[in-house]
VOZA-470555 format. One record per residue (C-alpha): residue number from 0; x, y, z. Coordinates in steps of 0.25 Angstrom, whole numbers. Example, Ala and Ser with C-alpha at 12.3 -4.5 7.8 and 13.67 -1.06 7.14 Angstrom:
BEGIN
+-----+-------+-------+-------+
: pos :     X :     Y :     Z :
+-----+-------+-------+-------+
:   0 :    49 :   -18 :    31 :
:   1 :    55 :    -4 :    29 :
+-----+-------+-------+-------+
This chain:
BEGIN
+-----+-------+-------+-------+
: pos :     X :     Y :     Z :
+-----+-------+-------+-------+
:   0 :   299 :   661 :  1073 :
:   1 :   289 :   668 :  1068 :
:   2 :   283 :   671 :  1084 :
:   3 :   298 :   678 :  1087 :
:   4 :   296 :   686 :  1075 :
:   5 :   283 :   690 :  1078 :
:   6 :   287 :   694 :  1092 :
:   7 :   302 :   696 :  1088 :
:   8 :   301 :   711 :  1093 :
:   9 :   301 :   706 :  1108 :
:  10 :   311 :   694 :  1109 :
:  11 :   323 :   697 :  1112 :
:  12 :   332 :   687 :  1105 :
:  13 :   328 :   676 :  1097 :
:  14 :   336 :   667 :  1089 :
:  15 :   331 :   653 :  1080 :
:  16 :   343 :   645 :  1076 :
:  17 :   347 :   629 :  1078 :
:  18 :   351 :   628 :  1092 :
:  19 :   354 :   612 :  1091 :
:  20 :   344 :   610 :  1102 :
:  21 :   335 :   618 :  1111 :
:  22 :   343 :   618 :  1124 :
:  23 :   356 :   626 :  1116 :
:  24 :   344 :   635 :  1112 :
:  25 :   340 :   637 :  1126 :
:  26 :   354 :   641 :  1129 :
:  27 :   354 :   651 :  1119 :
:  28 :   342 :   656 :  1126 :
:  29 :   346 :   655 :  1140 :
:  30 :   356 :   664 :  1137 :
:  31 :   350 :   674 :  1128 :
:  32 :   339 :   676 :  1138 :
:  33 :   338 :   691 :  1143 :
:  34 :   326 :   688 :  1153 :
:  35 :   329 :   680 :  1166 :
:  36 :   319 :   669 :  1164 :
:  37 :   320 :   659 :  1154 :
:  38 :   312 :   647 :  1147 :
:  39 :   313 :   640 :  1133 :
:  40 :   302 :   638 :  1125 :
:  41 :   306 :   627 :  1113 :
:  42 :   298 :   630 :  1098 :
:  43 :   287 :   619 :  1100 :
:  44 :   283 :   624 :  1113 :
:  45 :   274 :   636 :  1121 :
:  46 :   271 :   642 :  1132 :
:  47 :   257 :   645 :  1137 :
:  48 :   251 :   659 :  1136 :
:  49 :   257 :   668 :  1147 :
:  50 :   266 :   659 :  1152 :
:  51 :   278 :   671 :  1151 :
:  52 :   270 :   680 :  1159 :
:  53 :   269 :   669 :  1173 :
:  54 :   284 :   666 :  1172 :
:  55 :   287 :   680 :  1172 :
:  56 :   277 :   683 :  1185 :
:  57 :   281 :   669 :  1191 :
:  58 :   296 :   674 :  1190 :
:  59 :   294 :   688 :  1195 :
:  60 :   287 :   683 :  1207 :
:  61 :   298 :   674 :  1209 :
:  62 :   312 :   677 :  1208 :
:  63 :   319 :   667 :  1211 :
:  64 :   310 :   658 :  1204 :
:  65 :   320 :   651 :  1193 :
:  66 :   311 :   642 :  1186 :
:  67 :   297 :   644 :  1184 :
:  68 :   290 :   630 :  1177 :
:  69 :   275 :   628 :  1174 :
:  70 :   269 :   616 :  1167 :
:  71 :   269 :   611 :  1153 :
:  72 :   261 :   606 :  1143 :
:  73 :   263 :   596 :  1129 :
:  74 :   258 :   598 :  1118 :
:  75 :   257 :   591 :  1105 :
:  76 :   252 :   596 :  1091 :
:  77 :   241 :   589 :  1086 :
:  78 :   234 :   591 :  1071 :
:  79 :   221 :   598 :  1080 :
:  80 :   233 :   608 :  1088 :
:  81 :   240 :   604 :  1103 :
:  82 :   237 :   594 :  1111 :
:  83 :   242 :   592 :  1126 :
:  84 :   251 :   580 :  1127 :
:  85 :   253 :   582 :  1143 :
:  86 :   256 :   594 :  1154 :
:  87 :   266 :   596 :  1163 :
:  88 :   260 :   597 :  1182 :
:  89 :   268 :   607 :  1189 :
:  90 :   273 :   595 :  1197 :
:  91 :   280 :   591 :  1182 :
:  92 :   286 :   605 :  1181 :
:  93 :   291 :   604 :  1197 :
:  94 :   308 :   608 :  1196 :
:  95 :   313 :   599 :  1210 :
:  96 :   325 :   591 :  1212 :
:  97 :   312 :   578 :  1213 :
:  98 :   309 :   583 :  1198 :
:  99 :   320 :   587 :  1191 :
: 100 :   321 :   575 :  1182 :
: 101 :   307 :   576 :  1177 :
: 102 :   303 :   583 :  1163 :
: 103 :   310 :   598 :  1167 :
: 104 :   301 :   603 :  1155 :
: 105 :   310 :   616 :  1156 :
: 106 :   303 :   624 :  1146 :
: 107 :   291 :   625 :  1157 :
: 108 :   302 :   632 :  1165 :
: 109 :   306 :   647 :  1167 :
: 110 :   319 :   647 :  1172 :
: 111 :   327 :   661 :  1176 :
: 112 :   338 :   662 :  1167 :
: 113 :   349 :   664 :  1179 :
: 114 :   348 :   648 :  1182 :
: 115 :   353 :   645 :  1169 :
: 116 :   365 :   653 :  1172 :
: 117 :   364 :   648 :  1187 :
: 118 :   362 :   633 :  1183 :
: 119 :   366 :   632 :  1168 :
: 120 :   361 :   631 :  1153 :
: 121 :   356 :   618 :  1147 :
: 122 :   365 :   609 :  1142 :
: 123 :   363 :   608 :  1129 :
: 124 :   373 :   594 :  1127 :
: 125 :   374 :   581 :  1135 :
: 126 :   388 :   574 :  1137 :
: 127 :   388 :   571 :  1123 :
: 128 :   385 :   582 :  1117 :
: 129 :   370 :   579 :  1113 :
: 130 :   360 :   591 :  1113 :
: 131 :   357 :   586 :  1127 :
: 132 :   341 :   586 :  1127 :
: 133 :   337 :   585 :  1142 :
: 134 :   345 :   598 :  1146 :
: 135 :   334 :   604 :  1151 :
: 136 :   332 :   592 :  1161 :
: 137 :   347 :   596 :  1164 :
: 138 :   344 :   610 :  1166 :
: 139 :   335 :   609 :  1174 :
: 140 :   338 :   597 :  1183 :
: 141 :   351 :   608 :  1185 :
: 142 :   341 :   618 :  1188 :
: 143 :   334 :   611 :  1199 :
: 144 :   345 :   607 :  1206 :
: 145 :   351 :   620 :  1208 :
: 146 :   337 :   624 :  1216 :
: 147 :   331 :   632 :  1206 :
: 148 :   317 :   640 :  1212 :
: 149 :   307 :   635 :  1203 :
: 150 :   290 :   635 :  1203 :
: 151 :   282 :   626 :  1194 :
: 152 :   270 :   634 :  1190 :
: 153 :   257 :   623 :  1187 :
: 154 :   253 :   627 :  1174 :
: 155 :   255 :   625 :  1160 :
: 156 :   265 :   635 :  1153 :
: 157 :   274 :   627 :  1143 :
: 158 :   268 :   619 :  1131 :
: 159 :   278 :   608 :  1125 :
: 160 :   274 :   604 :  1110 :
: 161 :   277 :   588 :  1109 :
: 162 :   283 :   586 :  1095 :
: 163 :   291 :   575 :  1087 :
: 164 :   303 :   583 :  1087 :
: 165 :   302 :   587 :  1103 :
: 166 :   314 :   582 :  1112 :
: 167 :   309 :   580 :  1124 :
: 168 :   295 :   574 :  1121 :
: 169 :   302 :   564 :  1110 :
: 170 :   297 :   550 :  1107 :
: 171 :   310 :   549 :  1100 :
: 172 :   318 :   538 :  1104 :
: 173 :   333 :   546 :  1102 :
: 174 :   327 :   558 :  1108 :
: 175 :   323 :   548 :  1119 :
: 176 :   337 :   541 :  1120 :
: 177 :   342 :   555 :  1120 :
: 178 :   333 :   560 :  1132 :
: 179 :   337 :   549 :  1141 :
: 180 :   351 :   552 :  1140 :
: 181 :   350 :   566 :  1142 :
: 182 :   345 :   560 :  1156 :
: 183 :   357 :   551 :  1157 :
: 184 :   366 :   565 :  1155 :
: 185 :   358 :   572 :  1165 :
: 186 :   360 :   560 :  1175 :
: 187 :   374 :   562 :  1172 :
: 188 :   376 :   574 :  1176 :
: 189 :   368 :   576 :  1188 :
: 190 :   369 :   564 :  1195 :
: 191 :   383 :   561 :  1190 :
: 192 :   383 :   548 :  1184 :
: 193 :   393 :   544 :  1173 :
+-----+-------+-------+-------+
């Protein structure tokens, strides 16, 4: 909060409440968004320094590029500062039909804002009305097999912090169980099993 106040002179709209989870959040974003390109970036996490600056020239030299990715990084905090957990290849970040079940890492991404409206918003709820965790894995797989143009660029931009209370790095047995049946709902719906 205090970065957005500092800067709150050029941001258009910003607003800090609970959401119930990130993807409703993302939503609410998506849909305030005034620019045509669009990406998240959750609390814990950053990007690399002039980051903004390439997605914007790789986009103007692209139209009809609709999702730009480039490579990631984890992180952990330590007592002496970060340490690198792992990073992400291009070959990881790759957006194929082959490739789609892999870790879509969407926050990598760039994505033009009219596939949303072309494709759809996350679902932010699975058949049972949980907050459904792998939406973006959804999204995405939704993404790829409407033949998105994408371009994978091969260097780091996005940092992810590892933490106890992160979703998608969890040791947590629930949060485990959880994940796997988010794949089970996602098998579901696109290979029409019951």
């Amino acid at each position: 909060m205090e970065i957005i106040k500092k800067y709150r002179s050029d941001i258009a709209y910003f607003e800090s409440a609970d959401d119930r989870s990130n993807v409703i959040a993302y939503i609410k974003g998506i849909n305030k968004a005034t620019g045509s390109i669009i990406s998240c970036l959750n609390s814990d996490d950053f990007y690399e320094p002039g980051i903004l600056h390439k997605v914007g020239m790789e986009f103007e030299d692209d139209p009809k590029l609709d999702i730009l990715s480039f490579r990631y990084r984890t992180l952990t905090n330590t007592e002496s500062g970060s340490r690198i957990i792992d990073e992400s290849t291009a070959a990881d970040m790759e957006l194929s039909k082959e490739k789609m079940l892999s870790a879509p890492a969407p926050n990598t991404r760039f994505f033009k804002k009219e596939i949303f409206i072309k494709c759809g918003m996350p679902i932010p709820h699975d058949d049972q009305n949980r907050t459904f965790i792998s939406n973006d894995l959804e999204y995405m797989i939704r993404f790829v097999l409407s033949g998105v143009k994408n371009k994978t660029l091969d260097f780091v931009g996005y940092n992810y912090l590892i933490h106890d209370n992160s979703l998608t790095f969890s040791k947590d047995l629930k949060t485990q169980k959880r994940l796997c049946e988010d794949k089970i709902f996602i098998a579901k719906k696109f290979l029409n099993v019951s």
